[in-house]
N, C-alpha and C positions, 0 to 999 in steps of 0.2 A: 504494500500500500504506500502510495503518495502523500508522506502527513508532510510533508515541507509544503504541498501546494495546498493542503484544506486549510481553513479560518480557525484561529481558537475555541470557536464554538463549534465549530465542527466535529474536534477533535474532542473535546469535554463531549458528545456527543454520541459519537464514536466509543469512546471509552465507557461511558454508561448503558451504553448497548452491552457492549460486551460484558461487563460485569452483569447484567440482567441475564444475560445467555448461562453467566458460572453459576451464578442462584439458584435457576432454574434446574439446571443439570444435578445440582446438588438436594435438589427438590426440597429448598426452603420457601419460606412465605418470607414478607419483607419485615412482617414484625420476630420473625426468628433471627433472624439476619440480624437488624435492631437488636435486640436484647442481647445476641451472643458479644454482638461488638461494642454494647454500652455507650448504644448511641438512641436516638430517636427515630422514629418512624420516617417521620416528614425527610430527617436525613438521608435517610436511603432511595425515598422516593426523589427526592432531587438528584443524586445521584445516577440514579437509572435513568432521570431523563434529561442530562446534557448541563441540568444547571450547576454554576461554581458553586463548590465548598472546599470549607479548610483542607489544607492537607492531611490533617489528624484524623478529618473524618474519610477520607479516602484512604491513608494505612492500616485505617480499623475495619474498613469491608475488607481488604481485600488480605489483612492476616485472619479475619475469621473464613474465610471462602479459602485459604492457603495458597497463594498469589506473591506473597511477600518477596519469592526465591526470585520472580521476574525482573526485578530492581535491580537484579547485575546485569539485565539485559537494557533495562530500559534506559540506565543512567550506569555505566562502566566505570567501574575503577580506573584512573588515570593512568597510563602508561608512560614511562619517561623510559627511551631508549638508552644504551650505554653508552653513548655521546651526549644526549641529555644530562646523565648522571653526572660526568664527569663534568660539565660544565656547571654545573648548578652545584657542584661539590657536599654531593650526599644533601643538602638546604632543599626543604620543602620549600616552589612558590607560595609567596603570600600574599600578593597584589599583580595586578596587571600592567601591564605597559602602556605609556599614553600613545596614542597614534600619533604618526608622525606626518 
């Protein structure tokens, strides 16, 4: 899928589809869902259909639903190659660079 070319909304969208498809499949109702993640109903229900919420409330569906492991996919651990290493001399980055 093309998510650089869909809208933010689309994509919040998008992503709440798809967490309605893992609910389902796991054959919960949305207030089990709700209670297992100690969230609210209204929560989930916006969720499933595209509108923003906290991030809080989106790591709590998707470690109740078992999703969490995807996070290494969705957002990677940085890679600094052995010439990166060596340059930055083992020093974590801690800001960015200004444009020039």
């Amino acid at each position: 899928m093309d998510w650089c070319g869909k809208s933010d909304s689309a994509i919040i969208a998008e992503l709440g589809s798809r967490l309605k498809e893992v609910r389902l499949r796991k054959n919960f109702t949305q207030e089990e869902l709700a209670k297992r993640s100690g969230i609210g109903t209204g929560s989930v229900h916006k969720v499933e259909s595209g509108k923003v919420v906290s991030f809080a409330i989106l790591v709590a569906v998707m470690r109740t639903l078992r999703l969490l492991d995807n996070f290494d996919t969705f957002i990677p651990k940085p890679y600094l190659s052995p010439v990166e290493l060596l340059k930055s001399k083992g020093k974590a980055r801690r800001r960015a660079s200004k444009i020039k």
